[in-house]
N, C-alpha and C positions, 0 to 999 in steps of 0.2 A: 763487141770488140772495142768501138769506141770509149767503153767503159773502165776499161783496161789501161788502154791509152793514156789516157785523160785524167788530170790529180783533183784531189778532191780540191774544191767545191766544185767543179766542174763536171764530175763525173755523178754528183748525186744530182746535179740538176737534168743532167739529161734522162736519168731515170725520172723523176718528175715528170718533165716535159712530156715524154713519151705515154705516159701512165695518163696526161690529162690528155693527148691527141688521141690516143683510142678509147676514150673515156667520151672524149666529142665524138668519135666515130659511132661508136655503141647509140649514144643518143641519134644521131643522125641517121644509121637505121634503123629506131627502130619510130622515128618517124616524130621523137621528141625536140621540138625546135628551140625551146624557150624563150618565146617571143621574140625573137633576134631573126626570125626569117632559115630560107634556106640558102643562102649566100651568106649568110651571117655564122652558120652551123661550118661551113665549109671553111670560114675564114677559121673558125676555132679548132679545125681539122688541123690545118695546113701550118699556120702561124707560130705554134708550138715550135713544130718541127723548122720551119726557117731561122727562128731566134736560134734558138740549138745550134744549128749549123754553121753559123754567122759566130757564135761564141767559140765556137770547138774551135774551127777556121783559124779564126785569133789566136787561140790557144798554139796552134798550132806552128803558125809564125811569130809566134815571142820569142826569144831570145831566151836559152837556158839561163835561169838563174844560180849563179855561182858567182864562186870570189872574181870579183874585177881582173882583168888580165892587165899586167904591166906591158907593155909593145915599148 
């Protein structure tokens, strides 16, 4: 739904983002750490998805862009 929402470039990063946190998830179980530890595997879970969020968020309280209002 987000994706919807959301105007481009914003809307292709969150497919990105999402695409490498289960990309980490995948790795993580299947027990692939890549030398980063498993606290390190969990940061590359989670981290994705709080960037994203934090972007969209923003996104969210901007100000439509349109022609200036005269008041």
């Amino acid at each position: 739904m987000a994706y919807r929402v959301s105007k481009p470039p914003l809307s292709y990063i969150g497919v990105i983002m999402g695409i490498l946190s289960f990309l980490a998830l995948a790795l993580f179980a299947s027990r692939t750490l890549l030398g980063i530890g498993v606290g390190g595997m969990e940061r590359m879970i989670v981290l994705p998805v709080i960037g994203w969020a934090l972007a969209f968020g923003g996104s969210l309280m901007a100000p439509e862009s349109g022609p200036p209002s005269t008041s």
